[in-house]
C-alpha positions in Angstrom: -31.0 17.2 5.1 -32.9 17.8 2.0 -36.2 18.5 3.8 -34.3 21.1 6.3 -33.2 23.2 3.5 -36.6 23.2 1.5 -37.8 24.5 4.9 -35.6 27.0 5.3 -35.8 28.3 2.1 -39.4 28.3 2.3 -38.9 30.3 5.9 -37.0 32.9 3.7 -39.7 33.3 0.9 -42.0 33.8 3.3 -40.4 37.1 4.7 -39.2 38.0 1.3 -43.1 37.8 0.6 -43.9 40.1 3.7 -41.6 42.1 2.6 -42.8 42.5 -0.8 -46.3 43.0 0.1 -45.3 45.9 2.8 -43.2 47.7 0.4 -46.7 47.5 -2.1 -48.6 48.7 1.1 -46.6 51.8 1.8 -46.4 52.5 -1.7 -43.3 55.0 -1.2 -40.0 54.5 -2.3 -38.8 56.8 0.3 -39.9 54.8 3.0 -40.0 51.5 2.1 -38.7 49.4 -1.0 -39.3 46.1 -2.5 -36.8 43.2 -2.2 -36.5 43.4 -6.0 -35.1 47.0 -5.7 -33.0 46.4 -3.0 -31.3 43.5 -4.8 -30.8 45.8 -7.9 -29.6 48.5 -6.0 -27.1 45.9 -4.7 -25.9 44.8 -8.1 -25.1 48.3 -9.0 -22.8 49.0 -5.6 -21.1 45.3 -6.5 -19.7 46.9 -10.4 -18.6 50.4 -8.5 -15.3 49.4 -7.6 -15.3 51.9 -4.6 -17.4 49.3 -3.2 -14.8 46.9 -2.2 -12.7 49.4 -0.8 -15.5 50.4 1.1 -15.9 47.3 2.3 -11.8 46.7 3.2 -12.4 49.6 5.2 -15.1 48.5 7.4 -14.0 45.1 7.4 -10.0 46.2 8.6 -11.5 48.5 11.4 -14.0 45.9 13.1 -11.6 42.8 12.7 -8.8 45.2 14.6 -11.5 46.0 17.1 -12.1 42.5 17.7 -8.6 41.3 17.7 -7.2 44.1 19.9 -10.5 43.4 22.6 -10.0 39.8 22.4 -6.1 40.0 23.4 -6.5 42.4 26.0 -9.5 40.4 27.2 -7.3 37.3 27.3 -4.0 39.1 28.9 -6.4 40.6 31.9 -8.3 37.8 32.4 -4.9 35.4 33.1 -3.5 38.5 35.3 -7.2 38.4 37.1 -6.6 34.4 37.5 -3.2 35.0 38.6 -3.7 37.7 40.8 -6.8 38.2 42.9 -6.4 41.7 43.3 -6.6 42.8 39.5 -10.0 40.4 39.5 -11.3 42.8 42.4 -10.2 46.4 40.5 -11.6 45.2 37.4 -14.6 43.7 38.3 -16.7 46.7 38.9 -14.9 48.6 35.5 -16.3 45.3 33.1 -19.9 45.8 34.7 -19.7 49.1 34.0 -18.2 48.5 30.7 -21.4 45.6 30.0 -24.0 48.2 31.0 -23.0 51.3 29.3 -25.3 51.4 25.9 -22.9 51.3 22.9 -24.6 55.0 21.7 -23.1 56.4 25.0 -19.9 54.8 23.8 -19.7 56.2 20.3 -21.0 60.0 21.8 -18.3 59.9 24.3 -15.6 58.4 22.2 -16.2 61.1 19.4 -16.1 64.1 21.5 -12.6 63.2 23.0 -10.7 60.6 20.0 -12.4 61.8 16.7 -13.7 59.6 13.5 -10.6 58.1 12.9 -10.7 55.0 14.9 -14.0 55.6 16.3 -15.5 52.1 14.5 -12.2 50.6 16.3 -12.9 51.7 19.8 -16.0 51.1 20.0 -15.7 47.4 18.9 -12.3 46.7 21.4 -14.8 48.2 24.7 -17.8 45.8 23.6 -15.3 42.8 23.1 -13.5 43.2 26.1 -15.6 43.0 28.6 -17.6 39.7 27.1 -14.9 38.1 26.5 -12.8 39.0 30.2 -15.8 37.5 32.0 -15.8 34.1 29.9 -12.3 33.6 29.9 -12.0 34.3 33.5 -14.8 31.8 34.3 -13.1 29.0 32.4 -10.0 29.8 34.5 -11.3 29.4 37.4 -12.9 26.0 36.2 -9.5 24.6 35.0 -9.7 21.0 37.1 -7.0 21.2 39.9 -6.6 17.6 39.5 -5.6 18.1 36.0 -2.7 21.0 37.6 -1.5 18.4 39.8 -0.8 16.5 37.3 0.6 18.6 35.1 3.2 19.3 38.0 4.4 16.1 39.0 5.2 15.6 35.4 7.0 18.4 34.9 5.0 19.4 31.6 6.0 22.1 29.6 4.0 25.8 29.5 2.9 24.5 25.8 1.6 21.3 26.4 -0.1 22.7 29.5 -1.7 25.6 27.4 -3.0 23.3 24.7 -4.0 20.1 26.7 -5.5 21.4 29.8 -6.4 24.9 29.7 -7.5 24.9 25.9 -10.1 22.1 26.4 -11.4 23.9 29.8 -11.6 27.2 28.0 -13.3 26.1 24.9 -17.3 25.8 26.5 -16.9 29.2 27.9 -15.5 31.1 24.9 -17.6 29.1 22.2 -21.1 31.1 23.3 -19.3 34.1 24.2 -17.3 34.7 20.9 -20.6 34.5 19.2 -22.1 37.6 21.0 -18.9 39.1 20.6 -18.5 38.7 16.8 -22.0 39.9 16.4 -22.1 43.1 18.8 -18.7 44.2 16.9 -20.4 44.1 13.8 -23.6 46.0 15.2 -21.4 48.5 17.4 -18.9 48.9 14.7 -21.6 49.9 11.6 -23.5 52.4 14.2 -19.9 54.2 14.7 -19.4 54.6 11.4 -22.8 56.4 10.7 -21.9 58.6 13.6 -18.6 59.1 13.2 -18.5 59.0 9.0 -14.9 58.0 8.5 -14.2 57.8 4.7 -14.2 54.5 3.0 -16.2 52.8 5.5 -20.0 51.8 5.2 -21.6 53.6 7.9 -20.5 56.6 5.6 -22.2 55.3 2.6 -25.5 54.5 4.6 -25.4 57.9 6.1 -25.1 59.5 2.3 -27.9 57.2 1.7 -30.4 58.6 4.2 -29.0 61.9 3.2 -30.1 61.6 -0.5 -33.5 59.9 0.4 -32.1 56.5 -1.6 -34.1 53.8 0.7 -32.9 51.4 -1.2 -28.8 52.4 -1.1 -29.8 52.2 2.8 -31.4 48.7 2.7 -28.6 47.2 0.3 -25.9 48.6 2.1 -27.5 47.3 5.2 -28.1 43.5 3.5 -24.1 43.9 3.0 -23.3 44.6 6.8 -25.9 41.5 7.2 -23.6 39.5 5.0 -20.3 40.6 6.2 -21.1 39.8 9.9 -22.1 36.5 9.0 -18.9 35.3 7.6 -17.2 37.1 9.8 -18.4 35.2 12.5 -18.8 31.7 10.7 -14.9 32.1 10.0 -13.6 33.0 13.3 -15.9 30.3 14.8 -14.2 28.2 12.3 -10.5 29.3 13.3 -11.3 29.1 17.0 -12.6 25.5 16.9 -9.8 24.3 14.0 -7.6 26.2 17.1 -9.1 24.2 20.2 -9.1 20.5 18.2 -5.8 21.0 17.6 -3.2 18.8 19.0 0.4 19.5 18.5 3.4 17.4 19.1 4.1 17.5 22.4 7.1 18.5 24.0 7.7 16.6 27.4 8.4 16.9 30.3 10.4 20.0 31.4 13.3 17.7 33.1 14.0 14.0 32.8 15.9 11.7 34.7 16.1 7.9 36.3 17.5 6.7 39.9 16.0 8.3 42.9 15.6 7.9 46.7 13.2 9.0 49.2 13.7 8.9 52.9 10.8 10.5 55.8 11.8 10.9 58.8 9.1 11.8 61.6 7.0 12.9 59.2 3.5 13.6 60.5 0.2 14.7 58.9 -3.4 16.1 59.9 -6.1 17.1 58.6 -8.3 19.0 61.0 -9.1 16.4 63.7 -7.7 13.5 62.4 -4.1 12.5 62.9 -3.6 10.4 59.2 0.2 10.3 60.0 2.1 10.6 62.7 6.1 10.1 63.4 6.5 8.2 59.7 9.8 6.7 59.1 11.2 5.3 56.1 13.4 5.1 53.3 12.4 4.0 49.6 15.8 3.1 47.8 16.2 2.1 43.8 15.9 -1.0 42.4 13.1 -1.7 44.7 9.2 -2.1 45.1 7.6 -1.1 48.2 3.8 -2.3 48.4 1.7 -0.2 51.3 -1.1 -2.3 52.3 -3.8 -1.1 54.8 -7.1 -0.3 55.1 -8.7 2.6 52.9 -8.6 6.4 55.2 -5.4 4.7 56.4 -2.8 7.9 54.6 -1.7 5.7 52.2 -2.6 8.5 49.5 -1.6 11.3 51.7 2.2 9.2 52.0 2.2 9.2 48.1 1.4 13.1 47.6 3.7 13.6 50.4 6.8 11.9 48.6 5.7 13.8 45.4 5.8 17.4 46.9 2.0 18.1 46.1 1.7 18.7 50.1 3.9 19.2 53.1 4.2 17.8 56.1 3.3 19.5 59.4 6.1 17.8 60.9 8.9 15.5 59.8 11.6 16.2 57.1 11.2 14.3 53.2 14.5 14.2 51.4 14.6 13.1 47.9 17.0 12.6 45.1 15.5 12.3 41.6 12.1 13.5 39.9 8.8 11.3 40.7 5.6 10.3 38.4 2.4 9.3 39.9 -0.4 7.2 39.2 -3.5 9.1 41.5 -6.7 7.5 42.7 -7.7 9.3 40.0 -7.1 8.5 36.3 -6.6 12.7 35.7 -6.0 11.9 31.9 -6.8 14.5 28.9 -10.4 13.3 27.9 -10.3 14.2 24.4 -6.7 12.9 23.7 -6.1 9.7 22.3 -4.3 7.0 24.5 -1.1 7.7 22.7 -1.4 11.4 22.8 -1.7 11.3 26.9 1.3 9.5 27.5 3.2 11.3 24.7 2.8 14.2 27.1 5.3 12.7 29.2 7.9 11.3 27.1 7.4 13.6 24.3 7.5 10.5 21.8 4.7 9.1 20.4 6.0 5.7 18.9 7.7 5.1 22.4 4.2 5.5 23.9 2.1 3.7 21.1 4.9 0.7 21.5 4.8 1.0 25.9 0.7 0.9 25.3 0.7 -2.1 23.3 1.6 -4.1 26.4 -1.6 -3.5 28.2 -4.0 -2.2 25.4 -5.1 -3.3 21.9 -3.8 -1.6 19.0 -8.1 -0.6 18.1 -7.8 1.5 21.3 -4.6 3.5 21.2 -6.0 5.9 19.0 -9.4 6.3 20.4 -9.9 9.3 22.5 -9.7 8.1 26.2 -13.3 9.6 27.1 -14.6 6.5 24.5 -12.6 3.7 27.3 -13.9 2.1 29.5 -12.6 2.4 33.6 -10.4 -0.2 33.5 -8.7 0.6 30.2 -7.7 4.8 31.0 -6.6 2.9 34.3 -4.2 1.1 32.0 -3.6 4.4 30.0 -2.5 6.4 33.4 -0.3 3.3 34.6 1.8 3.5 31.8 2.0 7.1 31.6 3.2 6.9 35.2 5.5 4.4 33.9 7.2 5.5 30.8 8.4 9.0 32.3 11.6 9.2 32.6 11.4 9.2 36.5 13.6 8.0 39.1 10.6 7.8 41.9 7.5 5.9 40.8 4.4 6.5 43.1 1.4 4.1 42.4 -2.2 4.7 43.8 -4.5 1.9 43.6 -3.1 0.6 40.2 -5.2 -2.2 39.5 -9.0 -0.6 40.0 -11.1 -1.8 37.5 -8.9 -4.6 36.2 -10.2 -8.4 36.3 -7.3 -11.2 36.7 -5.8 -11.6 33.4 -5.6 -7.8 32.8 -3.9 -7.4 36.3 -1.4 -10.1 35.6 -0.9 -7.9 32.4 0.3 -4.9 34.5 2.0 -6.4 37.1 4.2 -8.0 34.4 4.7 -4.5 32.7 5.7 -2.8 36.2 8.5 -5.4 36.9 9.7 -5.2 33.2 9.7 -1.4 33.8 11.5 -1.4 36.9 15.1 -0.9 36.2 16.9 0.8 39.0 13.6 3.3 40.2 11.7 3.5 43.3 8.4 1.9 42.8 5.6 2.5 45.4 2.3 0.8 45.4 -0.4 1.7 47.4 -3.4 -0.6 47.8 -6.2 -1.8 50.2 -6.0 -4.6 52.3 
């Protein structure tokens, strides 16, 4: 660590020296000025106390930019995702937006708004599009898997927003949020010299290269430096205090126990292949119902079936009561804790660190479930199938990647969770 600063601070002396030894070469305080002068020039502007307000100014403008571009960014991109015709009208109004140069912009903007909230314009149309195209993307990569899921257990808008489409969105807005920050900062500044609102410090610069005062122009310029460095180390910061954070979750939407599920000629295809075909049977509580057959044989395709996450080409499914799921997949939140994933579905944590405890150690609980290995996130998704408050319990595969002892584990804590629900389990022969 030690060695990486000396470095980097020997990096800076370098071009302070460059500097130095330009400024010498010119030999012309209107054109060019030493770092030394610069810095002095700068220490007068910081005891003016119109400086600060200067500063407000700039700083107000560019952060409402930002904000404003990076809410209505948000808002199109969801209506885009939700909607495929507002993707296709604004699709060819954010490449235009992308390619126009900022100067165009600012010229444009001036001649038909003014100065007044020139610096703010400018900053919204190079936010918007940036962030539109990013946020979209991660939409669209939102695993499905992770949806499904969400549905058959009935989780609330929140916990969906926080636990699944946060952690999809984060990769895409992290890069893009940089550029962002940075262009408002650049786009913002040039507005000002153009447009000269008071109190701002593309005024002062332009005063500066008015009155000849290099060095007015070079400090005011190391501030704008400044300023869009924190500016962007602290909304970095926000966004990823923002995306790590977990709140309480609120459970499922509706709760209930007891259920029944009855098919009747129920038959299923998938392109050529018949997987079911004139299924009958009924699932009634208080029971466990194993289906046993070959892997490809629809045992799956019966589960999703019961659960509502497809429909039958022909047949009627009546049920009474909610259903949770175990899937062939595990389909837990990665980068939640144990306790935090079944939470989602009870919406209390000490009921799901004390239902855990029967099939995990207490040195895993806490760990997030991306550290476990296979056969431990199986046990995580088997009780979260377990502990919601469900009256139709649908098992796939439950004991992949679990050796004897472990399996013995479960099968105790499914009978001990049994009560008067519908429990099917799906396995291979």
């Amino acid at each position: 660590m030690g060695r990486k600063i000396v470095k980097q601070a020997g990096i800076i002396l370098f071009w302070l020296a460059v500097w130095f030894l330009l400024a010498l070469a010119v030999n012309n305080k209107i054109l060019m000025v030493t770092p030394l002068q610069t810095l002095k020039e700068l220490l007068t502007l910081l005891t003016d106390g119109r400086f600060y307000r200067v500063v407000a100014g700039s700083l107000l403008r560019i952060a409402a930019g930002f904000v404003t571009g990076f809410a209505a960014a948000v808002l199109l991109a969801a209506l885009s995702k939700r909607f495929r015709i507002v993707e296709e009208l604004l699709a060819p109004l954010m490449c235009l937006m992308k390619a126009i140069p900022v100067a165009s912009f600012v010229v444009l903007l001036l001649i038909w708004w003014g100065s007044s909230f020139l610096a703010v314009a400018v900053c919204f149309l190079v936010v918007l599009p940036n962030i539109y195209i990013s946020t979209l993307e991660g939409l669209k990569n939102v695993d499905r898997n992770m949806t499904e899921m969400a549905w058959v257990f009935r989780l609330s808008g929140r916990d969906r927003f926080f636990y699944i489409y946060c952690p999809a969105l984060k990769p895409f807005l992290s890069s893009s949020m940089s550029i962002a920050l940075g262009m408002s900062w650049k786009s913002g500044v040039a507005a000002e010299i153009i447009g000269t609102p008071a109190f701002s410090i593309g005024e002062q610069i332009y005063l500066s290269k008015l009155y000849l005062n290099t060095a007015a122009v070079f400090a005011w310029t190391a501030v704008v430096i400044l300023l869009s460095f924190l500016f962007e180390k602290g909304v970095l910061w926000l966004t990823e205090r923002f995306f790590s954070w977990q709140p309480p979750c609120r459970g499922p939407v509706r709760r209930e126990e007891g259920g029944e599920a009855t098919l009747e000629g129920v038959s299923k295809r998938y392109g050529d292949r018949q997987v079911l075909k004139r299924f009958n049977a009924t699932y009634r509580p208080g029971q466990t119902y194993y289906l046993t057959s070959p892997s490809g044989s629809g045992k799956t395709t019966l589960l999703r079936l019961i659960a509502g996450l497809v429909k039958p080409d022909a047949g009627e499914i009546r049920r009474t009561g909610e259903c949770s799921m175990l899937f062939q997949e595990d389909r837990l939140c990665e980068t939640c804790s144990a306790v935090k994933n079944v939470e989602l579905v009870t919406g209390d944590a000490a009921a799901a660190r004390k239902a855990l405890r029967q099939v995990l150690g207490e040195e895993e609980l806490d760990r997030p479930c991306a550290q476990l290995s296979g056969g431990m996130k199986r046990r995580v998704a088997l009780v979260r199938a377990m502990e919601a408050q469900a009256g139709i319990v649908l098992l796939d595969e439950p004991y992949t990647g679990m050796d004897a002892a472990t399996r013995e584990r479960a099968e105790a804590y499914i009978r001990l969770r049994q009560r008067e629900r519908v429990i099917v389990i799906a396995t291979h022969i």
